[in-house]
Each structure stands twice: as structure tokens, then as C-alpha cells.
C-alpha positions in Angstrom: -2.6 -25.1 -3.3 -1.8 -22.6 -0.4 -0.3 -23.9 2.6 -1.7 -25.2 5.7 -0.5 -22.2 8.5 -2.2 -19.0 5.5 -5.8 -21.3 6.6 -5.4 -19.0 9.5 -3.3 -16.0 8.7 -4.1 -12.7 9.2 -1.4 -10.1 8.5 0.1 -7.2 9.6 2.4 -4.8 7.3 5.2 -3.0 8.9 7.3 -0.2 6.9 10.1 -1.2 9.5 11.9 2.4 9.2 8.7 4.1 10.6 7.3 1.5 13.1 9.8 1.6 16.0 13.2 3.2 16.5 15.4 1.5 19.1 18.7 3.0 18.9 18.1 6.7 18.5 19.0 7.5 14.9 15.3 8.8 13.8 14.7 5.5 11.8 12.8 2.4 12.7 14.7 -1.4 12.8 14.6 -4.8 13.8 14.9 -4.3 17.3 12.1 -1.9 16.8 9.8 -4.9 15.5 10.9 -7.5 17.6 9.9 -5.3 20.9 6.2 -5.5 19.5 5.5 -9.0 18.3 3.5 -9.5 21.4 1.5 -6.2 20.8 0.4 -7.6 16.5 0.0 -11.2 18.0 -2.6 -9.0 21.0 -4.2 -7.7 17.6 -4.4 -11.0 16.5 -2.5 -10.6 13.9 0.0 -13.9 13.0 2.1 -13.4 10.4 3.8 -10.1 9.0 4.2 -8.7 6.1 7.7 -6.7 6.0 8.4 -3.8 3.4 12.2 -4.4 2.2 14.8 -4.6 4.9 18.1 -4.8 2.0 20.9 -3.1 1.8 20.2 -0.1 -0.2 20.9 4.0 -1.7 17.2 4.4 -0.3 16.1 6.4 -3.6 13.2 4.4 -3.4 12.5 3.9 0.1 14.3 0.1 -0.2 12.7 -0.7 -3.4 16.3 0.0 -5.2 18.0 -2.9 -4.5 21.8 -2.7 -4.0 22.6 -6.0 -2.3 20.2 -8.7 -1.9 22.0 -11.1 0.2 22.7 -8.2 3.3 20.5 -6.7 5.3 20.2 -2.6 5.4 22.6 -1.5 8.4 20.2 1.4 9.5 18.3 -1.7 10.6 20.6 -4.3 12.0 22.7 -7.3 10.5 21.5 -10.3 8.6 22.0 -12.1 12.5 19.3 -9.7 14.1 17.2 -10.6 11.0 17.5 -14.1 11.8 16.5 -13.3 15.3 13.5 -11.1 14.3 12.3 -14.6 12.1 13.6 -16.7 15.6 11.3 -14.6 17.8 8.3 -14.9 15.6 8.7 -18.8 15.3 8.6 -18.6 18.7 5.3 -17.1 19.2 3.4 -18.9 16.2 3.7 -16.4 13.7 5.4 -16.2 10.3 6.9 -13.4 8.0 7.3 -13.1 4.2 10.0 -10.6 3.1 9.7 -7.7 0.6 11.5 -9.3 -2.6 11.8 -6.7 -5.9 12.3 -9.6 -8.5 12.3 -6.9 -11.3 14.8 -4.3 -11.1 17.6 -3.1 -8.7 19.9 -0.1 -7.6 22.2 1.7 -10.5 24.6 1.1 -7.1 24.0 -3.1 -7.6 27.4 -4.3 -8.3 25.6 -6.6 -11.1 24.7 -3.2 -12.9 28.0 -1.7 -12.0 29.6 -5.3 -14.1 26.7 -4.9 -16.8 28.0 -1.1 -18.0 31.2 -2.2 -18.7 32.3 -2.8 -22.9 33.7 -6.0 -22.3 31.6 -9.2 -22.3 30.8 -10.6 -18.7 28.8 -12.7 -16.6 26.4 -9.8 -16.1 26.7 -8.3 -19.8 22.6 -9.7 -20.1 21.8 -9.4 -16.1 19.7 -6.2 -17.0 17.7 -4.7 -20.1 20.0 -3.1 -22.8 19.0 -1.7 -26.4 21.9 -1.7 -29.2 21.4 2.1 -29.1 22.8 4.5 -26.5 19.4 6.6 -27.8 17.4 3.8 -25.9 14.7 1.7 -27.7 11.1 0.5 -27.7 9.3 3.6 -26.9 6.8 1.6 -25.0 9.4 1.8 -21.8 11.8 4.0 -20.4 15.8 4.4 -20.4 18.6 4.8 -19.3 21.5 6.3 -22.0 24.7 7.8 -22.4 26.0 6.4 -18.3 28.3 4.1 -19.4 31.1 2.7 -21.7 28.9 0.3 -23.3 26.8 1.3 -26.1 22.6 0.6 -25.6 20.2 1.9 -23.1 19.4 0.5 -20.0 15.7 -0.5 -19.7 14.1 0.5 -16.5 11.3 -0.4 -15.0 10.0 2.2 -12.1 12.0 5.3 -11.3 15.0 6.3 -13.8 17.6 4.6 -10.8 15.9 1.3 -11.1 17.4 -0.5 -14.4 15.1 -3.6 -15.4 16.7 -7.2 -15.0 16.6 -9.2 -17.7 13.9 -11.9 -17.7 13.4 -11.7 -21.4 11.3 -10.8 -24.1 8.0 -12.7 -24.8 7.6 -11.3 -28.1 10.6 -10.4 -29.9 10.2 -7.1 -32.1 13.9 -6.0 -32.1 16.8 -7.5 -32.9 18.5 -6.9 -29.5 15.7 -8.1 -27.5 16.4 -11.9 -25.8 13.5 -14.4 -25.4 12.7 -15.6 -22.1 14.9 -19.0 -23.0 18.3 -16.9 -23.7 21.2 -17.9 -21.5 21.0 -14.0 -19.5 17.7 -14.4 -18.8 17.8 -18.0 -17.8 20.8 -16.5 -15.6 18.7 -13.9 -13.9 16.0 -16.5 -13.0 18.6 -18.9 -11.6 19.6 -15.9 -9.3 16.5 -14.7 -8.3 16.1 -18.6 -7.3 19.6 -18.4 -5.4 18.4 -15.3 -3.2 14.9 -17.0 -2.4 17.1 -20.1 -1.0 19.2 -17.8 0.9 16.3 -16.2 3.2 14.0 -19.2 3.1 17.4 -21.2 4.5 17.3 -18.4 7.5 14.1 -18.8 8.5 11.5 -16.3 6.8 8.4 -17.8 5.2 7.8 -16.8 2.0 7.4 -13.5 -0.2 5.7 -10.6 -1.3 7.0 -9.7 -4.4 7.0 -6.6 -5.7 5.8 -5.6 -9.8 5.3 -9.5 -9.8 3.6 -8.8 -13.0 6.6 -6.9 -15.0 9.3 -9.6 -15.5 9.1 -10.3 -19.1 8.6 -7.7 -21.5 6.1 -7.1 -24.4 4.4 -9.8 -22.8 0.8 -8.6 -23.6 -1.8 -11.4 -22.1 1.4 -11.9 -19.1 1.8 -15.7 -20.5 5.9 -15.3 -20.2 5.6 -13.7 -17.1 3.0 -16.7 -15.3 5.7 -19.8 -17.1 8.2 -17.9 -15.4 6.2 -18.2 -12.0 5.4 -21.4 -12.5 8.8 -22.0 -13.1 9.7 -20.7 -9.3 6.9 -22.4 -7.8 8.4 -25.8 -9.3 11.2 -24.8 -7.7 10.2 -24.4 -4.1 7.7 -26.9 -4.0 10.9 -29.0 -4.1 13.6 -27.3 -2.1 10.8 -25.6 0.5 7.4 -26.7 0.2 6.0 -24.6 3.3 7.3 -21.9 1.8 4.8 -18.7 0.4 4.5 -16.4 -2.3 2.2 -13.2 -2.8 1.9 -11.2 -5.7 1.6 -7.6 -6.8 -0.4 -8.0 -9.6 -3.9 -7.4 -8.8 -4.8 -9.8 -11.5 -5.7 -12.9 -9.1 -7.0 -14.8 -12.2 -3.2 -14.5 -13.9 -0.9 -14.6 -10.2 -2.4 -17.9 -8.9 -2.3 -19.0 -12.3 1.2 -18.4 -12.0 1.7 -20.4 -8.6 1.2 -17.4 -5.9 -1.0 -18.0 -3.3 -2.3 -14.7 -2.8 -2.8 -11.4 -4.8 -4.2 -8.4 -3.7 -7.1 -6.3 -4.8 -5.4 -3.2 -5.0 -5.6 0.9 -6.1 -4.6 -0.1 -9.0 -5.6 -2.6 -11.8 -9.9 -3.3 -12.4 -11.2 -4.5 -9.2 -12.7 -1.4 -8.4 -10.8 -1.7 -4.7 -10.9 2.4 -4.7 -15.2 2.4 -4.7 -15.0 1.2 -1.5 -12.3 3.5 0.5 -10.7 5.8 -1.4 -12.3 8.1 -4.2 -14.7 11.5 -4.4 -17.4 9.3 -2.4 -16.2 6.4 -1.2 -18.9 3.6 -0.1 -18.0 3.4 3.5 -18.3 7.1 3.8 -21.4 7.9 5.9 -22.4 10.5 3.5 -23.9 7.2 1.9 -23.6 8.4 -1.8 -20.9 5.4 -2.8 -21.4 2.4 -5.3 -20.2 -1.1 -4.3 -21.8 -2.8 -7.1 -19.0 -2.6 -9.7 -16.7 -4.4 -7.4 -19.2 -7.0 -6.2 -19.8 -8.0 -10.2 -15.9 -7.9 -10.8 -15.4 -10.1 -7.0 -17.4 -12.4 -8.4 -15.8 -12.7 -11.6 -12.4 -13.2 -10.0 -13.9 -16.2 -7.5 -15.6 -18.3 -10.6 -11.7 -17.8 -12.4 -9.8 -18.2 -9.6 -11.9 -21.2 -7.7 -9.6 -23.3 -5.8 -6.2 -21.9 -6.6 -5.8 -19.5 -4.0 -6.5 -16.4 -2.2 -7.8 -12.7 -2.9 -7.3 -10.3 -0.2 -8.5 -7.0 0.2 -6.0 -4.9 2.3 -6.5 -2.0 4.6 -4.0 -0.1 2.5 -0.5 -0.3 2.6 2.5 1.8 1.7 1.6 3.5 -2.0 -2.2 4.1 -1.0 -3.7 7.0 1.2 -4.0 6.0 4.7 -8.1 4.8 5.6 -8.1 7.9 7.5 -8.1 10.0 4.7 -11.3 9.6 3.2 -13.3 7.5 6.2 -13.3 8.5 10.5 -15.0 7.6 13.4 -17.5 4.7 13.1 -16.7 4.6 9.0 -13.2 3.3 10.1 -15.1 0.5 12.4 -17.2 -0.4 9.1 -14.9 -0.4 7.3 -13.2 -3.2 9.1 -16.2 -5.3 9.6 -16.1 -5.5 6.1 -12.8 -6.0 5.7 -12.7 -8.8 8.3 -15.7 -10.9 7.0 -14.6 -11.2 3.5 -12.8 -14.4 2.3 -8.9 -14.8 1.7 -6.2 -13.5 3.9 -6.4 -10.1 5.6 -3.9 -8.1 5.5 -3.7 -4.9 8.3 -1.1 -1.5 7.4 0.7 -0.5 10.7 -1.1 2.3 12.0 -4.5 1.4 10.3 -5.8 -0.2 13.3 -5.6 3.1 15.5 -7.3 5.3 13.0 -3.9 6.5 12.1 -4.2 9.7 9.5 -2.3 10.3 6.5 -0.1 13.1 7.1 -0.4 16.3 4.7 2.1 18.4 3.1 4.9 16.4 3.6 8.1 16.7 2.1 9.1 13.6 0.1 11.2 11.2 1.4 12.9 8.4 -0.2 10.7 8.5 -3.3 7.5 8.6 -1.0 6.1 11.7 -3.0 2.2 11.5 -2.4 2.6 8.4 -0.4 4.8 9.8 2.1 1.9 10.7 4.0 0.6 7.4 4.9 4.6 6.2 5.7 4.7 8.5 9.1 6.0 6.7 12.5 3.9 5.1 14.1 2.2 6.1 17.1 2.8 4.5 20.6 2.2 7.0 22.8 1.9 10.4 24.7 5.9 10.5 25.2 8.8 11.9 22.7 7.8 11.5 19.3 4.7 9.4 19.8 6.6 6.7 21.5 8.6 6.3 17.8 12.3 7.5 18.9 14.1 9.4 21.1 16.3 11.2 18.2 15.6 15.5 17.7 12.4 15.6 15.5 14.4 17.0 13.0 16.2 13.5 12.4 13.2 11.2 12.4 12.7 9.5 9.3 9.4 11.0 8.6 7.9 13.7 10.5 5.0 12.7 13.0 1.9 13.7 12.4 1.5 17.2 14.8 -2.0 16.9 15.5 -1.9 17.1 19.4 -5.3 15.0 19.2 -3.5 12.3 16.7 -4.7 8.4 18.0 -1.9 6.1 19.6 -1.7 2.7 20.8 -2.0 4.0 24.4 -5.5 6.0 23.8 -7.0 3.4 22.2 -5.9 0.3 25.1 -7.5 2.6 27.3 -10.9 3.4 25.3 -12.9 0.0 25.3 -14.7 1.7 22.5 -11.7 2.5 20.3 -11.0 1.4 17.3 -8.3 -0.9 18.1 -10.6 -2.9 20.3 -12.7 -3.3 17.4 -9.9 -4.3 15.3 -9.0 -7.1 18.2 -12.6 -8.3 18.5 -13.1 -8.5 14.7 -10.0 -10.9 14.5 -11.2 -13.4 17.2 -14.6 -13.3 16.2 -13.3 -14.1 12.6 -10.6 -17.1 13.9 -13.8 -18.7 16.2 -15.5 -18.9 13.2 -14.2 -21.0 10.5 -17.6 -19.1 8.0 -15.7 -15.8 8.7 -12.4 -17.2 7.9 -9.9 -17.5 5.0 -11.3 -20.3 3.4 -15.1 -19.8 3.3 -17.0 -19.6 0.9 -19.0 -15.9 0.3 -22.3 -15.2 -1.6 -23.8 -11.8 -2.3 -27.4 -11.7 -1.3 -28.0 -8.2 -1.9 -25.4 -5.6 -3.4 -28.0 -3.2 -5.9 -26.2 -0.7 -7.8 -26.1 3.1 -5.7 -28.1 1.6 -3.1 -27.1 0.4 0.6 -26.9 -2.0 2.6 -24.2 -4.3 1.4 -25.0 -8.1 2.4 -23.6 -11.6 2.1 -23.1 -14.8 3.3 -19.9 -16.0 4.3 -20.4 -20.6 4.8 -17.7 -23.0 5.5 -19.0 -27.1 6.0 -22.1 -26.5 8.2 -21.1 -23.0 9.2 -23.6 -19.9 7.5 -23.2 -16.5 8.9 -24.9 -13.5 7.4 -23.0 -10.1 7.2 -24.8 -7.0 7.0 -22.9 -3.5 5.8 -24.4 -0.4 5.9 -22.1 2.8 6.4 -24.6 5.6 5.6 -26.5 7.9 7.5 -29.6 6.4 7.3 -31.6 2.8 7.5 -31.1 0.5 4.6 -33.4 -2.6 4.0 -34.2 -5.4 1.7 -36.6 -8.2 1.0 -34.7 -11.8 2.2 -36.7 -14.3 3.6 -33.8 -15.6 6.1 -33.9 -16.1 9.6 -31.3 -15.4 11.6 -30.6 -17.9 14.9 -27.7 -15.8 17.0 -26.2 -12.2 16.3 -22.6 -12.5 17.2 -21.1 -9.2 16.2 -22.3 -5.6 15.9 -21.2 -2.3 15.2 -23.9 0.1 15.6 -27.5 -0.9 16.8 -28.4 -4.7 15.4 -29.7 -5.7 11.7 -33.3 -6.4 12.5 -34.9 -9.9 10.4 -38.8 -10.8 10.5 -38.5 -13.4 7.7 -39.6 -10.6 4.9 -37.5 -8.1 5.4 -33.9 -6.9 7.0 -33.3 -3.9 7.9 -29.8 -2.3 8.9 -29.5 0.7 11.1 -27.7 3.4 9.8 -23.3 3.1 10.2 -23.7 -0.8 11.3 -22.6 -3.8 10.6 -23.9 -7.1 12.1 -22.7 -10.7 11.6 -26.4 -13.1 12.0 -25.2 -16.7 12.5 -28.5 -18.3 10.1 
């Protein structure tokens, strides 16, 4: 059952080492964040969504682990991240934390413990073979680093060794079921850090790979016991507290306990028809298909009914920025859409500007592709977009050189901008209990290759009728509705006569019936 404040939630993501640099050293921090909770809660945005903050070698942009209980220096202590949750409790708002339950750092002193010959406390902490030639061929390794004989299971990047959660089904003799005394040790840890942060002040997590914990775990039915397991757990020791997945699975994560999973670029939702392939459907061009992920929408709500949320992001860190494939009014669309569906919406820093994903960027920090939707964000007309005063040539990720690139500035001042649309969409959706997290959606018309896209979003006595239509032309389709109030637009107005609607071409309009 999700918890009471996530009725209302709408989230922001911040990649804190590109979103604001306070002290001059090129790379974003706490300070950085805590300077601009009043400009997300202005969004109307309530809660945030932080990529990891630990202390880490960075090979993977925070995602390598080397110290769970410590906060990353380049952006403060563990005090200024208790003052960044202070400052948001303050102000209304919450924060989950970035947690990678699945792997760490080669650099983690547990996997410095686990390469040793002799028998320790963190001899099973992580994913060994008998063999320094490695194992299962299914996963990758890890061989020859270390004194003890066996590879090291890992589980993204070859500098990310797997922890040990256990085996579902055992097919080697060195693999441990999930009830083993290592894994049962790793759980109990992973327990131990949740209690640490929760016990500071943040509100929940996001947890990274949710779905890779135990291996050769084929229909994921280790993986949602141990889940369960951890929501047992804080439902006793903190019952407010929340947990998102990265599984884009939501019929197996809430299964598990989370009370949220994305849709994602990944996985069979069919996320990517809408924003980002060849012809995505909010492109004007009007040659995209919604249909596929209507059917499979509505699959996940009948399995899912009741036991949580599915949210559809903007983007976030490992997907191409909006920009990429949609502009202009697309981007405006895009976002009615994204703000009248059901669960919790979730905004990437920089998405709400029009922000562009940066091309031909170096790498950084593992980034590779994605590096180009990780850019600083932009504030302003001044140094380095309002990002840092450091030499460009020590910023954490270049800025995007486009002398026409959108900041926070332009769009304040443009009551047509994209940002405004972004801050009318989330009060429209909070005044309106239909458009929010909890109501209930039906498709009225979502034809295969064919525009408009429309449903109804209804909570209690509430019914509110959203109209989509990002191509060039006019769309329409027999519905024998009447609409009573038109409370939203983008675009000229859906037009109902009781036989027919008809939306304009790049609109969206919200009918109240």
C-alpha cells in the first residue's frame, strides 16, 4: 500500500554533480541543490529524486559503490546531507536516495576482505566461482585479481563485482541458495544501510538493478521474496518510509513491496513509441504508433490493481534527453501527456526547459552515449550557464555551446515557454484529484497508426477527458460525450458536438465531462 504524502508527489531528478556547483570545483553538490529547493517546489515539484551522492572511484558516475555509509566529498559531508533532507522537510517535500543494492566498487573495502585466501566475514559478501577461469557463461567475470582462487561475478561494468544475494536455482556446485549464511549476511547489510539514511532523515529509495539480486532466477520469484523480505522489514522499523524500483516490470516490483516502478527504455512497455525511436508518437511528423503501449498499459493496470504505482518518466540519466527526438510545441505535448496519466510523475532536471542532449561528447564517468543528456544544467545567461564559476575546462560535463541553448532565466521571462507550461500542468494536475496520482484512467480511443490519443482520467465523482494529438494535422473520432468545462489547452481547443471530437493539430485539451 503506498504511503499517504506519494498521493500527491510529483518528482524531480537531479544528477547532483551537474545541477548546481557552489564552490567552484566544476562539479555540482549539496549546497548546489539546497539553493534551488524553492525554484522545483515553484515547478511544483515535491519530492526529489537524487542520483547517488556516496562516496565513490566515480567509474560509474556514483553507481560503483565504495562506501555506503559516507557521503561523496566532491559534494559535502554526511552533515550537509542531513541538512539538504532538513531543508526539504522544511518546505513539504521529501527525497529518496539513489541505493545500488546489487553490486559495488572493486575499491569497497568488503571486496578488498572478499579477495583475500583466508576465510572471513566477507569471504561470501560478493559472487565467486571455484574457478579463477570464471563460471556460468550466462554472466560476466572477474579472474585472475586476487589471491583467492574463483571469479568474481559482476553485474554491470567489469569494476562492479556482484554481491551475493544468492542463487535461486542452483546449477553449480559453488553457487549459494538465497538461504546460505553469505547471502542472508548481505541482505542483513543492505537492511543496516537503509536504517542508517532513513534514521537521518531521507524518505525512501530508488534502487538501482532492483531486479538483479538473485541469480538464475528466471520468473524473478527469489528476487520479489527477497523484496518482500525488506518491505517486512521497514513496515516495522519505518513505516513512512518508500521504495521505487528499476525493474520496469510493475506486475513483479509491487509484487515485491515497491511502491513504484517505472516504465522505462528498457523492458516491454513500449515507453520508447512514445519519445524516443525513428518516429516517435509525439513527433509532429505524426507517423508514430501509441497503440502497442496502450494494450501493454492496460495489461500492467488489470495485474498490478491496487498495489501501487506505474510512472512514466520524462527521462532520466541513461535515456536521451526529450529534446532529442521532440521540440517546440512536441515538448509541451509531450508533457500534457505526461502530466495526465496516473501514478507518480517523475521530471529529469533540465527536461522542463527544453534542455537538449548534448552531442559528441567525450565520456565521462562511464556516461558513454548518455553523457549527453548528464550536461549542467542551465540557469542562466552568466558563466557557464549559471552552473559554476570554475574554467570550462574543469566542469564536470561540458555545457551545451549552443548560444541559443534554453535556461531557467529565458523561460521565467517567456509566459509562453515551456517551463510555464510545465508549472501550469502541475497545478492543474494537484487541483484536480481525476488528473492525479490515484485516478483511475480509461482509453477511449487509442487505434493502431492513427491519432488522436484519448482517455479519461476519474477519481470519486471527478471525470476529465484528455485529448492528445501531436501531429500536423486534425484528428477526430466518433464519442458521443459531452464535455461541461475545458480547463487546460495546448494548441487551439478539442471541439465535441455529441458525435464527434475533433482535436486540432499539436494540442492537447483536458474537458472536465
Amino acid at each position: 500500500m503506498a504511503r499517504e504524502w506519494l498521493n500527491d508527489a510529483i518528482f524531480y531528478e537531479i544528477y547532483p554533480q551537474s545541477f548546481l556547483d557552489t564552490n567552484g570545483d566544476g562539479i555540482g553538490d549539496f549546497q548546489g541543490i539546497i539553493d534551488k529547493l524553492d525554484y522545483i517546489c515553484d515547478l511544483g515539484c515535491n519530492a526529489i529524486w537524487m542520483n547517488p551522492c556516496f562516496k565513490s572511484p566515480f567509474g560509474d558516475a556514483g553507481y560503483d559503490v565504495e562506501d555506503f555509509y559516507e557521503a561523496a566529498p566532491r559534494y559535502g559531508t554526511n552533515a550537509d546531507l542531513k541538512r539538504l533532507f532538513d531543508e526539504m522537510h522544511k518546505r513539504g517535500m521529501h527525497i529518496l536516495l539513489d541505493l545500488v543494492a546489487g553490486h559495488t566498487a572493486i575499491t569497497h573495502k568488503w571486496f578488498k576482505e572478499s579477495m583475500k585466501d583466508e576465510i572471513n566475514p566477507y569471504t561470501d559478501r560478493y559472487g565467486w566461482s571455484d574457478t579463477e577461469w570464471g563460471g556460468d557463461r550466462h554472466y560476466n567475470w572477474l579472474c585472475g585479481i586476487s589471491e583467492r582462487r574463483g571469479g568474481a561475478m559482476v553485474n554491470f561494468f567489469a569494476h562492479q563485482p556482484a554481491l551475493n544475494y544468492g542463487f535461486y536455482e542452483i546449477k553449480e556446485p559453488w553457487q549459494q541458495p538465497v538461504d546460505a549464511p553469505g547471502p542472508k549476511s548481505t541482505l542483513e547489510e543492505l537492511k543496516n544501510i537503509m536504517r542508517f539514511w532513513l534514521s537521518m532523515g531521507c524518505d525512501g529509495f530508488r534502487v538501482d538493478m532492483a531486479h538483479s539480486l538473485v541469480k538464475n532466477d528466471p520468473e524473478s520469484k527469489g528476487t520479489i521474496a527477497l523484496w518482500k523480505n525488506v518491505r517486512d522489514f521497514l513496515n516495522k522499523e519505518f513505516p513512512e518510509a518508500v521504495l521505487v524500483s528499476e525493474w520496469g516490470e510493475p506486475q513483479k516490483s509491487l509484487e515485491g513491496g515497491f511502491h513504484m516502478d517505472f516504465l522505462l527504455h528498457f523492458g516491454p512497455s513500449h515507453y520508447n513509441d512514445l519519445f524516443r525511436c525513428e518516429e516517435p508518437f509525439f513527433s509532429r511528423r505524426g507517423k508514430g504508433n501509441a497503440y502497442e503501449f496502450v494494450k501493454k498499459y492496460e495489461s500492467l493496470q488489470a495485474e498490478t490493481a491496487g498495489k501501487g504505482f506505474i510512472c512514466i518518466p520524462s527521462g532520466n540519466h541513461d535515456m536521451d534527453r526529450l529534446a532529442r527526438s521532440l521540440s517546440g510545441s512536441e515538448l509541451k505535448v509531450a508533457f500534457g501527456f505526461l502530466m495526465s496519466m496516473p501514478g507518480v510523475p517523475f521530471i529529469y532536471y533540465g527536461d522542463e526547459i527544453g534542455m537538449k542532449y548534448v552531442e559528441g561528447l567525450k565520456s565521462v564517468e562511464g556516461g558513454y552515449l548518455r553523457t549527453g543528456s548528464r550536461s549542467p544544467m542551465q540557469w542562466d545567461d552568466t558563466t557557464n550557464a549559471g552552473f559554476s564559476q570554475a574554467p570550462s575546462d574543469r566542469l564536470y560535463i561540458k555545457i551545451d555551446p549552443d548560444p541559443n541553448r534554453p535556461t531557467v532565466k529565458k523561460e521565467l521571462e517567456d509566459s509562453h515557454s515551456l517551463l510555464h507550461e510545465v508549472e501550469r500542468l502541475t497545478k492543474i494536475r494537484k487541483d484536480h484529484k481525476a488528473l492525479g496520482n490515484q485516478g483511475d484512467v480509461k482509453f477511449i480511443y487509442a487505434k493502431e497508426n492513427t491519432y488522436p490519443l484519448a482517455y479519461i482520467r476519474s477519481f470519486e465523482d471527478e471525470k476529465i477527458l484528455v485529448i492528445v494529438n501531436p501531429s500536423y494535422k486534425d484528428a477526430t473520432f466518433e464519442c458521443d460525450l459531452m464535455g461541461k468545462e475545458l480547463i487546460y489547452s495546448v494548441g487551439d481547443n478539442a471541439t465535441m458536438d455529441g458525435k464527434t471530437v475533433t482535436a486540432p493539430a499539436g494540442s492537447v485539451s483536458f474537458i472536465k465531462l
